[in-house]
C-alpha positions as CSV (number, residue, x, y, z in Angstrom):
1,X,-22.2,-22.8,3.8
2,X,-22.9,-19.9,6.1
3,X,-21.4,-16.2,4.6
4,X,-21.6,-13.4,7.3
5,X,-20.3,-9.6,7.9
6,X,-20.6,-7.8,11.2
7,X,-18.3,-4.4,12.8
8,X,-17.0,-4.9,16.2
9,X,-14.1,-3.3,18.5
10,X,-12.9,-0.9,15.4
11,X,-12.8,-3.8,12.8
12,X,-15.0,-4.9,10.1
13,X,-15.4,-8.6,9.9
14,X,-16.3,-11.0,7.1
15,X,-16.7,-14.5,6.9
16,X,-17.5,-17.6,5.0
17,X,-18.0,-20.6,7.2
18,X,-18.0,-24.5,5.7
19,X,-18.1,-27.6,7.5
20,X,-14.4,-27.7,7.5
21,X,-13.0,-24.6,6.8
22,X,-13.9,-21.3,8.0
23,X,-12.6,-18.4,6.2
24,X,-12.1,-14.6,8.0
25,X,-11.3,-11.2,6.3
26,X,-10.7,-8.6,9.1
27,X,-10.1,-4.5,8.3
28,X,-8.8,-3.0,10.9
29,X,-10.6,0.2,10.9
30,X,-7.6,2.4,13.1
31,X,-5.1,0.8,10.3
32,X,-7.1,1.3,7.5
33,X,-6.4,4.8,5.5
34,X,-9.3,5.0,2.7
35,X,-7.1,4.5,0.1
36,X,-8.3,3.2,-3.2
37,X,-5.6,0.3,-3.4
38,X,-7.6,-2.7,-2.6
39,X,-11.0,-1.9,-4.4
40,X,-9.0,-1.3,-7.4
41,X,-6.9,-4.7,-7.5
42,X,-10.1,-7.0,-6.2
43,X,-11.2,-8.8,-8.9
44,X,-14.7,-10.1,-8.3
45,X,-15.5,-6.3,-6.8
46,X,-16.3,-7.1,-3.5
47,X,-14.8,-3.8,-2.3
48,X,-16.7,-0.9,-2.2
49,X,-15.5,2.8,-0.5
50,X,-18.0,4.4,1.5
51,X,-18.2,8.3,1.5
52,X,-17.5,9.4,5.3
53,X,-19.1,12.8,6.7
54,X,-16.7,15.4,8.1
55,X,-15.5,15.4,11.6
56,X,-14.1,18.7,13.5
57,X,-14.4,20.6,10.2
58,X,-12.1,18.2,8.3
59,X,-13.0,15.7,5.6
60,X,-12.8,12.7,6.5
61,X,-11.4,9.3,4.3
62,X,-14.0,7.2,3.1
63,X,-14.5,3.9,4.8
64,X,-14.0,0.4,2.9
65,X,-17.1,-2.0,2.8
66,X,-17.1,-5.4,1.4
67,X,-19.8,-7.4,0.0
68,X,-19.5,-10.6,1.4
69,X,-21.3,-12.7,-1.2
70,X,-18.7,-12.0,-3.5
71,X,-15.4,-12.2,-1.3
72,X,-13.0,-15.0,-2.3
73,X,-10.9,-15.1,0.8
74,X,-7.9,-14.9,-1.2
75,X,-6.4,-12.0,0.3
76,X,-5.2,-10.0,-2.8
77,X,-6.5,-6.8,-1.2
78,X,-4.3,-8.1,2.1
79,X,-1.4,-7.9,-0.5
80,X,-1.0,-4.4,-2.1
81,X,-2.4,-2.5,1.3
82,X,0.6,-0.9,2.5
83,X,-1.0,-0.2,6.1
84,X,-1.3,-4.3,7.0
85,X,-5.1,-3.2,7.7
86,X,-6.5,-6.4,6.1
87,X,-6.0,-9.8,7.4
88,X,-6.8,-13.3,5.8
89,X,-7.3,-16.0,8.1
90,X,-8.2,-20.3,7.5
91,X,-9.3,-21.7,10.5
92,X,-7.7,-19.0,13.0
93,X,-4.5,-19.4,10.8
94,X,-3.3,-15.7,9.4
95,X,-2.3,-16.7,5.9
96,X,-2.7,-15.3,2.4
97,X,-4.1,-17.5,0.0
98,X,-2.9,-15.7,-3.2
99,X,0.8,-15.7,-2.2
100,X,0.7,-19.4,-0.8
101,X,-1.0,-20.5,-4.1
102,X,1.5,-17.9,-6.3
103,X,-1.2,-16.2,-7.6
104,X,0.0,-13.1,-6.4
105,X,3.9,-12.0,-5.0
106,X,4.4,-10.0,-2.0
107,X,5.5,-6.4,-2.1
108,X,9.1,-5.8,-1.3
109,X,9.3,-4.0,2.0
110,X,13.5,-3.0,2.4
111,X,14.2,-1.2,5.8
112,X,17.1,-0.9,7.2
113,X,18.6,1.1,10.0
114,X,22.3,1.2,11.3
115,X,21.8,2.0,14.9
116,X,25.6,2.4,14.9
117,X,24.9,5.7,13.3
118,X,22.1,6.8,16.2
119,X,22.9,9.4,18.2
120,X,22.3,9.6,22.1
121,X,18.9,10.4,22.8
122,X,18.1,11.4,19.0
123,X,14.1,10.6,18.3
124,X,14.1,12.3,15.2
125,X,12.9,9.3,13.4
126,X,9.8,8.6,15.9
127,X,8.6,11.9,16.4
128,X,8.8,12.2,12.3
129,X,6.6,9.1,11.2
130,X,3.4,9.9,10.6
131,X,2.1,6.4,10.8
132,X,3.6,6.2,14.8
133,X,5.2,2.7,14.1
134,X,9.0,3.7,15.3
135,X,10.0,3.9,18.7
136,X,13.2,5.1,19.5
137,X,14.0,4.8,23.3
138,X,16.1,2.0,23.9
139,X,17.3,1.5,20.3
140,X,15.3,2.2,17.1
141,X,12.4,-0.2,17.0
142,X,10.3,-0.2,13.4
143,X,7.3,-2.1,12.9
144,X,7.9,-3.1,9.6
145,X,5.1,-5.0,8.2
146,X,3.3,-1.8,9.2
147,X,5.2,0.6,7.2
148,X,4.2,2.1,3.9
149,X,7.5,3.6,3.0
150,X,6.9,7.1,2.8
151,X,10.8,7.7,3.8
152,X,9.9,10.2,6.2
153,X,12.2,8.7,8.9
154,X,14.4,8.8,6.0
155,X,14.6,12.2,5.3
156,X,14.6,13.5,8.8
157,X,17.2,11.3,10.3
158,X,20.4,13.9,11.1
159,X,23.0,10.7,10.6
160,X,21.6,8.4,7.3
161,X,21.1,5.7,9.6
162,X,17.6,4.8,8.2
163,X,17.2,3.6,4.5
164,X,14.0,2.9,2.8
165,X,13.4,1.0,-0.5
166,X,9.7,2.7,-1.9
167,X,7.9,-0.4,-3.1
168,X,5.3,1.4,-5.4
169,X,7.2,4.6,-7.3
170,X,5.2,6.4,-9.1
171,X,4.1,10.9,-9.4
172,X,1.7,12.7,-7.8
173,X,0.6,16.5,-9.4
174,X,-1.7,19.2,-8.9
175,X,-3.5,21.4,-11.1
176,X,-3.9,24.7,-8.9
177,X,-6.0,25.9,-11.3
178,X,-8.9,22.9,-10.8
179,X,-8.6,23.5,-7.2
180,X,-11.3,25.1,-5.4
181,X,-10.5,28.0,-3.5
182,X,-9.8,27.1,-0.2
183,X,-9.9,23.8,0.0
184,X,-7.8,21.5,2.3
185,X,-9.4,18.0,1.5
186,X,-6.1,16.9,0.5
187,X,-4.2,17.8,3.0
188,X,-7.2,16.3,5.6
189,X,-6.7,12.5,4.6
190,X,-3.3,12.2,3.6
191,X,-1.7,9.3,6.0
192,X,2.0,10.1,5.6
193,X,2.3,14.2,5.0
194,X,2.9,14.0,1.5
195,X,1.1,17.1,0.7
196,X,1.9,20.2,2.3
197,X,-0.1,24.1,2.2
198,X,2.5,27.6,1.3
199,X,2.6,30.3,2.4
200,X,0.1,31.6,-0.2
201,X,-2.4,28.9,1.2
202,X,-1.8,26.7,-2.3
203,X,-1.2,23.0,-1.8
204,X,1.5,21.7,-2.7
205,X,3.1,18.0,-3.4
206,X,5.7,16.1,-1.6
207,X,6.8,13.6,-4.4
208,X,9.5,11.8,-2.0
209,X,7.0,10.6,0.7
210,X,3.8,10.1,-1.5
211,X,3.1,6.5,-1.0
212,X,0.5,6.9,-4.3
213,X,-2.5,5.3,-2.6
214,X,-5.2,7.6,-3.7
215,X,-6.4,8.6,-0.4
216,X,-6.2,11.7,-1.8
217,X,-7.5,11.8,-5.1
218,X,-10.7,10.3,-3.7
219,X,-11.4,12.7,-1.5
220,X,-10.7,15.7,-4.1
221,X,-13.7,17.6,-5.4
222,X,-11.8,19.7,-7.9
223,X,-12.4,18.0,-11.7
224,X,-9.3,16.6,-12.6
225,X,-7.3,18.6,-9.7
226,X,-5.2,15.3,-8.2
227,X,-3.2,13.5,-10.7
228,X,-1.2,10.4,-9.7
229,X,0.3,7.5,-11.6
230,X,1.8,4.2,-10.1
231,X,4.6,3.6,-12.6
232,X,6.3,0.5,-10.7
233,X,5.8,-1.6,-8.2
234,X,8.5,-3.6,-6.1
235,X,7.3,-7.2,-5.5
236,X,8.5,-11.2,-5.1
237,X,8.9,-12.8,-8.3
238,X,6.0,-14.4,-9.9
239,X,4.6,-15.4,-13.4
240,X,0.8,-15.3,-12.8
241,X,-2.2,-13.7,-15.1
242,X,-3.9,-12.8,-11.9
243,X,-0.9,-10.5,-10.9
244,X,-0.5,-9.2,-14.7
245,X,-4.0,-8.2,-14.4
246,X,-3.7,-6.8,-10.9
247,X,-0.7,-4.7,-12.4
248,X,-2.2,-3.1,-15.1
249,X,-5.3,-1.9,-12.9
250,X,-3.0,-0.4,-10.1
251,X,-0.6,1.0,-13.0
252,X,-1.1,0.9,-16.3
253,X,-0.9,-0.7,-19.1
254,X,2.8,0.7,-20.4
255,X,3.8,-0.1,-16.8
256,X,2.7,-4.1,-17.0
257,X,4.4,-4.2,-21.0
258,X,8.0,-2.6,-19.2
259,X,7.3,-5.6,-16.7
260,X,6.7,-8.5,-19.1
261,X,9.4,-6.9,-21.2
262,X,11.6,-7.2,-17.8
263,X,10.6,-10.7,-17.0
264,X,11.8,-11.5,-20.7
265,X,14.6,-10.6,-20.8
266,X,15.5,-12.5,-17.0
267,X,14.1,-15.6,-18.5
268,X,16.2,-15.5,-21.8
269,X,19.2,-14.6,-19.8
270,X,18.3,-17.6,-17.2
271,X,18.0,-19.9,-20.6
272,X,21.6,-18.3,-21.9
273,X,23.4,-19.3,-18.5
274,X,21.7,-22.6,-18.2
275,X,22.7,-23.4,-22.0
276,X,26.7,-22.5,-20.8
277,X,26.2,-24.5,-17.6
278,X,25.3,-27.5,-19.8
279,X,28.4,-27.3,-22.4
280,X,30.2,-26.7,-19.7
281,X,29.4,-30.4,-18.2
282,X,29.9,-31.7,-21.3
């Protein structure tokens, strides 16, 4: 078994090759946000987040490393990032092992647009995502699997036509007071514009198009300054310790007990109706 790591053409590359299977983890480096989503859900902490220096006077996001000894290749971190900046691929195949093996669900991605709703010439929506996955010239075109639900489009569409579904909910807060004076760090690395400056120069949060990935928070220098908690998260049915676990470290705990509680709830109601169904043939 030969285990390998290399950067080339903007994407960090990791790899585990056996004599009949080769496995590939791929970041894409122009996708990938810094965001603290996959190191925190990995569970053999492979992923590590690299402090980057500034450019043109900004901070930059840090940059996400991985220790290729202790990669598993099964693509959890491929799961919850909601830039699609992580691949997972067996013998060229793009596949997530997690998912495939139910390990892990997938994250509910709902977007929908009602083009009958467009008006002529309108770019609103294209002009207002800050990821630049819409294009709006011959119809509205949304590259979905790219899209982290920030309901920008959303918001700024004139006619309703676009509707978003959040897949993580959660709240984002600042302390003004733990802020250091001046500083825009924030504001630097979000990827969606969920954080905005007054007037005043005091930063300010947009709750509705925070996409609660932490960018932010690990770029802060104030103590305490950022606070954000991922209440929910939107995802494909599945009964797995791995995703219970996975759950609690994105959320927290009371978020993965309201879950459970949920998922009791369906399975008595599931055992009620097939009890009925029964007598019913009977």
């Amino acid at each position: 078994m030969k285990r390998y790591k290399k950067e080339a053409n903007g994407k960090l590359e990791v790899g585990q090759v056996m004599y009949t299977k080769r496995s590939v983890l791929t970041v894409d480096r122009a996708l990938c946000k810094g965001c603290e989503l996959c190191k925190l859900v990995c569970p053999r902490e492979a992923i590590s987040l690299i402090p980057a220096e500034p450019q043109n006077g900004k901070v930059v996001a840090p940059r996400v490393d991985i220790d290729e000894s202790k990669c598993d290749f099964h693509g959890i971190c491929a799961v919850v990032c909601p830039f699609a900046a992580i691949r997972i691929s067996i013998n060229g195949d793009e596949t997530l092992p997690a998912v495939a093996k139910e390990v892990f669900p997938l994250l509910t991605r709902d977007i929908r647009c009602d083009e009958s709703r467009c008006p002529a010439d309108c770019r609103d929506c294209e002009t207002a995502c800050p990821l630049h996955i819409i294009e709006a010239d011959e119809g509205v075109k949304i590259q979905k699997e790219l899209c982290a639900g920030c309901l920008v489009c959303e918001t700024e569409c004139p006619k309703d036509a676009i509707r978003l579904t959040k897949f993580i909910e959660g709240s984002i807060a600042i302390t003004l007071e733990h802020c250091p004076e001046g500083c825009r760090a924030c504001l630097d690395v979000c990827p969606v514009n969920a954080l905005g400056s007054g007037e005043d120069g005091r930063v300010f949060a947009k709750n509705v198009h925070c996409i609660f990935c932490g960018a932010c928070k690990l770029v802060c220098p104030g103590e305490d300054a950022l606070k954000i908690e991922r209440t929910a998260i939107r995802h494909t049915p599945v009964n797995s310790g791995a995703w219970n676990r996975g759950l609690e470290k994105l959320t927290s705990t009371g978020a993965l007990i309201r879950e459970l509680a949920a998922d009791g709830v369906d399975r008595a109601r599931d055992a009620v109706h097939n009890l009925l169904t029964e007598e019913d043939a009977e």
